[in-house]
TIFIVEX-976814 format. One record per residue: z, x, y of N, C-alpha, C in turn. Coordinates in steps of 0.02 Angstrom, whole numbers, plus 50000, padded with zeros to 5 digits. Example, Ala and Ser with C-alpha at 12.3 -4.5 7.8 and 13.67 -1.06 7.14 Angstrom:
# TIFIVEX-976814
503905066049716503905061549775503905066049835;503545064249888503575068449947503945064550002;
***
This chain:
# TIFIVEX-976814
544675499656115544015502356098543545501056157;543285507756161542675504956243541955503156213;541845500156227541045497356225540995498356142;541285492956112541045493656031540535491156017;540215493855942539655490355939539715485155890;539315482955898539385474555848538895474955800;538435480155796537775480255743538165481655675;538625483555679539065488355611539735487955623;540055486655545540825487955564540725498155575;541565498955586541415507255587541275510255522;541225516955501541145518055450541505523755430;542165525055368542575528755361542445531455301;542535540055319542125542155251542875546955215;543105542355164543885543555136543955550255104;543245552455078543275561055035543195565455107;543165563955160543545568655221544395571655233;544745568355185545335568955168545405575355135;544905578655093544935584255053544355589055070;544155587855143543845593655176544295598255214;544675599055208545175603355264545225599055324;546025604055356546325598555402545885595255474;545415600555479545045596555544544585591255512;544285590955447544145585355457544465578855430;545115579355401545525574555389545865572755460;545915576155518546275572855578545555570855609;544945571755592544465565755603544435558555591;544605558655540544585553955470545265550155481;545655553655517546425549855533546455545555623;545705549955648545925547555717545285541355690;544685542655679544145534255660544605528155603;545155530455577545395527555542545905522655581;546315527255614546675523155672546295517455709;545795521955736545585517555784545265508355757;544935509655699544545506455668545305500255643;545795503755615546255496855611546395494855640;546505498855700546845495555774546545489555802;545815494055824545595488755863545045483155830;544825484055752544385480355740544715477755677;544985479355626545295475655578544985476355509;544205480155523543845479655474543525484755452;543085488755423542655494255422542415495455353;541845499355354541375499455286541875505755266;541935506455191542195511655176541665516655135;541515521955133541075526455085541635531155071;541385538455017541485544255000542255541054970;542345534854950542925531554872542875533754827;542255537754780542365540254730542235534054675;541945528754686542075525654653541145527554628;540885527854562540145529154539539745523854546;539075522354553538645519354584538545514454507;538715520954447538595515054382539085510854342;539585514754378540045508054382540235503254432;539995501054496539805496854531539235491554510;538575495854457538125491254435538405488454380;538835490854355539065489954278539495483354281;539895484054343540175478254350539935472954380;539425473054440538975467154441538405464754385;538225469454338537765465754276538125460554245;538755461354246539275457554194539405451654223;539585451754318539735447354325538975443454309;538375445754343537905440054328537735439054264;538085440854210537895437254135538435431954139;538945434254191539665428554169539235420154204;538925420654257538525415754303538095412154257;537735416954227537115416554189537445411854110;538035411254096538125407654047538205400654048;538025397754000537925389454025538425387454043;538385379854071538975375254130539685375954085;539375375554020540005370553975540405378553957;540305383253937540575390053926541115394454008;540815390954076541045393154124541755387454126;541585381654118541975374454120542395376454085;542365379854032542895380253961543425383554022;543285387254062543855391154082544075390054168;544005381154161544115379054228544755382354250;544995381454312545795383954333546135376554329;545885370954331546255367154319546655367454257;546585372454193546805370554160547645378554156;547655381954214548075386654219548485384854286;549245385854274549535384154318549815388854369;549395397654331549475403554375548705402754416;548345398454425547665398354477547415403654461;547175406454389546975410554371546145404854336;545615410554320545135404954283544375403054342;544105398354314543455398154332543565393054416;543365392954468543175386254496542675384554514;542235376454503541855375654540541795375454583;540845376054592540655374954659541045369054721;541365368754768541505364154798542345363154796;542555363954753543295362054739544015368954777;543635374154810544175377654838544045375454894;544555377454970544695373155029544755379655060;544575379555105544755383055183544635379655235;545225379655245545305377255329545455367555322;545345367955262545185360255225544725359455227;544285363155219543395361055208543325365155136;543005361655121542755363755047542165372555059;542365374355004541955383454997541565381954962;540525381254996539875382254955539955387354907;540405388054843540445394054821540745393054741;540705395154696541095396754623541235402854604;541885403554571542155409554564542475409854500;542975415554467543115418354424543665418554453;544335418254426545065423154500545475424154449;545415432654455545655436054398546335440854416;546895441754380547405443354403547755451554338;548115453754353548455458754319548565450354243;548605455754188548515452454119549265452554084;549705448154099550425446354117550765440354074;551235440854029551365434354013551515428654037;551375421554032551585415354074552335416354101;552515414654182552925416054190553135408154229;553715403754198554155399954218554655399754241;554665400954331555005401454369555805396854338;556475397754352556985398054307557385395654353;557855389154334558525389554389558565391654443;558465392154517558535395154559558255401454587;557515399854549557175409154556556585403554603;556155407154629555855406954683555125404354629;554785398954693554325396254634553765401154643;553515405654682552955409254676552915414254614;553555412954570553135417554510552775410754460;552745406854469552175403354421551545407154432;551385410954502550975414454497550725421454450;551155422854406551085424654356550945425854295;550445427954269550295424554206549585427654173;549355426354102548855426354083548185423654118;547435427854099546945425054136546425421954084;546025418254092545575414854071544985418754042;544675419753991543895423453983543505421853944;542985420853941542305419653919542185422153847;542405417553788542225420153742541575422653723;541375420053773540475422253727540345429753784;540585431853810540645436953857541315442253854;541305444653792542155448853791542115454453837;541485458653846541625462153895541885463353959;541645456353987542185456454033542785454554062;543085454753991543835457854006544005463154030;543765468553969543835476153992543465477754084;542965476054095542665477754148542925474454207;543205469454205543835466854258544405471054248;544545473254215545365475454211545305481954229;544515484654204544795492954220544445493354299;544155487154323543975487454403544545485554450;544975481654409545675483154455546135487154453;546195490254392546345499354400546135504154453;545485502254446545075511254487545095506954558;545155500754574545315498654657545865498554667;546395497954634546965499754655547265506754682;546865512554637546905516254651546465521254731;546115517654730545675519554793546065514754847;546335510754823546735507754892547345511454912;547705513254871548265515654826548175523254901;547705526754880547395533154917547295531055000;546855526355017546755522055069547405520455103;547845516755076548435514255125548835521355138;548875526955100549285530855126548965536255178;548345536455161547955539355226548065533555294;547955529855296548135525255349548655525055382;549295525955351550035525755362549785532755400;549635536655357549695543655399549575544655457;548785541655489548345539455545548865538955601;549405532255570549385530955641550415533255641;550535539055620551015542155593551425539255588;551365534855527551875533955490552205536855425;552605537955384552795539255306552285536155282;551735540755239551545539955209551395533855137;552035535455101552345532955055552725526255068;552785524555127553485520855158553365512955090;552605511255084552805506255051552775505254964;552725512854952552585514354893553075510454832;553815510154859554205506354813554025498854793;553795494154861553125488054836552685485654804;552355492654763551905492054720552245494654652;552165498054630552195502054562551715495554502;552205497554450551895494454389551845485154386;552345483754443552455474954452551935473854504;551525476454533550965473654598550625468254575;550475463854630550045459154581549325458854640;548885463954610548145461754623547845457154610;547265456054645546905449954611546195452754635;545795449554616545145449854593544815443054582;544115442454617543845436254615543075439454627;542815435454545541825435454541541495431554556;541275432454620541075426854684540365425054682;540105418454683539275416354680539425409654733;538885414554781538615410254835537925404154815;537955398254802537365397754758536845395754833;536635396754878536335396154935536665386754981;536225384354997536315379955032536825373255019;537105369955037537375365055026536975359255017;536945354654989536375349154977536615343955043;537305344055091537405339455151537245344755202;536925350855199536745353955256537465358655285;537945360255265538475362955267538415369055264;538705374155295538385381455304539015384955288;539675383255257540265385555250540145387955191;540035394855177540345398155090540775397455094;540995402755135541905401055122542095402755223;542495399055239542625395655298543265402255325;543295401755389543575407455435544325407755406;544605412955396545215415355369545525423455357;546015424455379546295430855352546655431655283;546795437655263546795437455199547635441155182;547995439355146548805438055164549005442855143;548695448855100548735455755081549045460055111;548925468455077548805472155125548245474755137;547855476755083547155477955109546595474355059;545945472855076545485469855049544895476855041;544745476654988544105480154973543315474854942;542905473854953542375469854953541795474754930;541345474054877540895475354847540435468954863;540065470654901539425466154904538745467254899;538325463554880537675461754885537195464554947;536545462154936536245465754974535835459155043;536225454255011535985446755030536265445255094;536985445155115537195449155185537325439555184;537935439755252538005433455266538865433555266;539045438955266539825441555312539965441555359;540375438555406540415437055460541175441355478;541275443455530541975445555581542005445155631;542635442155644542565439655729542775446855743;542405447255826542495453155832542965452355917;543015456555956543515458656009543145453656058;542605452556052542225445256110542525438456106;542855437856010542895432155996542425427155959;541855431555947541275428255937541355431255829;540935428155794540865430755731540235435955729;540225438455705539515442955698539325442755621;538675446555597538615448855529538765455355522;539155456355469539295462055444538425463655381;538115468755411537485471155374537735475355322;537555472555250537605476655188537535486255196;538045489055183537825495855190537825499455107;537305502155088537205503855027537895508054994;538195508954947538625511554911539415512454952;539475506054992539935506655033540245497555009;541005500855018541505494455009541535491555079;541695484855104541995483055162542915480355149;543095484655210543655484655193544235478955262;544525475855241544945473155291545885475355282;546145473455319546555473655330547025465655338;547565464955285547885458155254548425457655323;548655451855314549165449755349549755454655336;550025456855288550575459855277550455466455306;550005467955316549985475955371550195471955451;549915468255479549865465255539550755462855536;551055460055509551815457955500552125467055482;551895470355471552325477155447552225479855506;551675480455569551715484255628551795480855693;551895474855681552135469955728551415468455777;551045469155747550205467155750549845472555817;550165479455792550005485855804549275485655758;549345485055690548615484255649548315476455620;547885475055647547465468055642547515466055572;547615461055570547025459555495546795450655561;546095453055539545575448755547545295442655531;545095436455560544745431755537544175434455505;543775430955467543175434555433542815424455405;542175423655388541995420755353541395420955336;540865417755278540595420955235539885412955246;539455415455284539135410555286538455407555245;538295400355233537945402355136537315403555152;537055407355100536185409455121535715404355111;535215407355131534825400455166534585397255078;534135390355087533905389255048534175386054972;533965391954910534215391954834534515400954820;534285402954887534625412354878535355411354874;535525416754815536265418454784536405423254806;537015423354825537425427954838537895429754807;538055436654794538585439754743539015442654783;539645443354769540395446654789540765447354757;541145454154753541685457354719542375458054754;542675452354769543085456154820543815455754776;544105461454790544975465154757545155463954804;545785461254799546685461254862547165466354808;547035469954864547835474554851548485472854861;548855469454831549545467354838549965470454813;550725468454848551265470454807551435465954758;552235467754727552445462554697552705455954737;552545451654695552795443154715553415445154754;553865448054732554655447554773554615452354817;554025456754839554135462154875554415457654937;554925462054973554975460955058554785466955086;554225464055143553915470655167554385472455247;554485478055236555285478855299554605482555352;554935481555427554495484555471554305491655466;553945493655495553415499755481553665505855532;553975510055513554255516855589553575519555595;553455517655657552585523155687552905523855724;552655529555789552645530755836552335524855895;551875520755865551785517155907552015507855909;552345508355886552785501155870552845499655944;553175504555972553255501456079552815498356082;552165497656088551645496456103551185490156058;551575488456013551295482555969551295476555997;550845472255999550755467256038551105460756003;551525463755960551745456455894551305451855858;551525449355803551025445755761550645439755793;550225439055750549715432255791550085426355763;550445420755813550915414755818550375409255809;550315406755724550015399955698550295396055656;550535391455692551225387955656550865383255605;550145384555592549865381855539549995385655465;550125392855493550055397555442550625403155431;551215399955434552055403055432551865408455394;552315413855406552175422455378553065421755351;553165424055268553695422155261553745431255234;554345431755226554735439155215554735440355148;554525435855097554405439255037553585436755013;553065442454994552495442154970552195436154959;552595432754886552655427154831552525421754874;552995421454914552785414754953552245412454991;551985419155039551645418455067550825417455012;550715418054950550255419254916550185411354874;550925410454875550865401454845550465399254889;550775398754955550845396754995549795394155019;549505401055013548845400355017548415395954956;548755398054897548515396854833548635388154831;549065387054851549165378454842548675375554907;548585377654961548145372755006547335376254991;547245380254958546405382354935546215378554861;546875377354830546555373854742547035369654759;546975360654786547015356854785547275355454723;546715354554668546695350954592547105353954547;547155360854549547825364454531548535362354556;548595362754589549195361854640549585354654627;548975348754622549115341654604549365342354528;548975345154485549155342854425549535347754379;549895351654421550315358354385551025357754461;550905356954514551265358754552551615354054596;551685348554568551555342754618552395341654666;552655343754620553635345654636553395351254721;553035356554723553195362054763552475357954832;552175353254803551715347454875552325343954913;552545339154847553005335754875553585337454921;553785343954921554325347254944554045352755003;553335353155017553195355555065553415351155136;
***
């Protein structure tokens, strides 16, 4: 990319797909470019309605808005799929604690007890936690990971196309076993030790991230300098990244990005919606035929952060060093054996 700008990620407008072919080989060449060289970009023209974007942030802030002891009821300490509420303080990046509390909501699945010789990342499976005094949002989580799946669903195969690949190539990965996730994110502003980490620099182990945010801003991406920047709220637009499992499928032909989320000043809150598009736990994601594979610079080498060949693992793998207190008191066999 020559002389990018840093005021804005790029901006990809996805209902160009169904303007005729010149402007879908628009939409295929800013699309390319934008995974290639930056990892990140605002997405518009998703189709997704403006009143169901509000519909689903009213809910989350009634879910915030309910007292300590009703959010507590549905700590994650008490799920051994890291599904459920966490407090402020208790998730980890990087090993620093996230200025932040969340919701982390998953496909609605029976408890699953990994068996004799089966791989332990399906404990990640399972039922989710909800707010009795709040039933709605059940339905309004579940049918928001429907309609993002499906806009991702649309998204990854325009992408594949971009940078000519099969379309479809990873379509057998997903179907009815994918396991999305979903997390209702509150920035509550400042740290009381002066700590400025919401949530601390990291890529995201997916394949693609879609982000519904606020208007409060405090997104950060490192960009091609090396430096982090702010990503500025763009009205009725998703921010979209790109997971590790694209970057391991093109031999780091397509980025996925550091990113972190820095806390707003003061007692100002910050809200976030962010969906991971995943496959299934056992998917193995096999390399990617583009045309431009010659030319891939290979994956980024952090022997802090091993990239393993099936999904599941790599997702424990995050899930056990971000929920500590989970991990200790449900998982303590898969610490010990790390």
């Amino acid at each position: 990319m020559t002389n990018p700008s840093y005021d804005q990620l790029p901006i990809i407008d996805l209902a160009a797909a169904d303007r005729g072919p010149q402007a879908r080989a628009l939409l295929h060449a800013q699309l390319h470019s934008a995974a290639h060289d930056v990892g990140f970009f605002q997405l518009v023209g998703h189709g997704v309605p403006q009143a169901e974007k509000d519909a689903l942030i009213g809910t989350m802030h009634a879910f915030f808005a309910l007292p300590e002891a009703d959010r507590l009821a549905l700590d994650n300490i008490h799920s051994p799929h890291f599904r459920g509420y966490t407090r402020t303080g208790d998730e980890r990046t990087g090993g620093a604690r996230d200025w932040r509390d969340q919701l982390d909501i998953g496909a609605e699945r029976a408890a699953r007890t990994p068996g004799p010789g089966e791989p332990p990342y399906w404990w990640l499976e399972g039922p989710n936690q909800w707010p009795a005094a709040l039933p709605g949002l059940r339905t309004a989580a579940l049918t928001w990971i429907d309609r993002l799946s499906g806009v991702a669903q649309r998204l990854l195969h325009e992408l594949l196309t971009a940078i000519g690949a099969p379309p479809d190539f990873y379509a057998p990965v997903f179907g009815d076993r994918a396991h999305p996730h979903l997390k209702l994110v509150r920035y509550p502003g400042s740290a009381d030790d002066g700590a400025d980490q919401g949530v601390g620099a990291h890529k995201d182990y997916g394949f693609l991230t879609l982000l519904l945010q606020d208007q409060v801003g405090g997104l950060q991406v490192q960009r091609e300098d090396g430096l982090f920047h702010d990503v500025p709220p763009l009205e009725g637009a998703f921010v979209v990244n790109l997971g590790e499992l694209l970057e391991v499928a093109t031999n780091g032909y397509l980025l996925a990005t550091n990113h972190r989320v820095v806390s707003p000043p003061g007692a100002t809150e910050r809200f976030s919606v962010p969906f991971f598009y995943n496959p299934r736990l056992d998917a193995r994601v096999e390399p990617l035929p583009f045309p431009h594979a010659a030319t891939a610079p290979g994956i980024t080498d952090d022997p802090a952060n091993p990239l393993f060949a099936e999904y599941g693992f790599n997702e424990l793998k995050g899930k056990l060093r971000a929920h500590p207190l989970v991990a200790e008191r449900h998982h303590a066999q898969l610490l010990a054996a790390a």
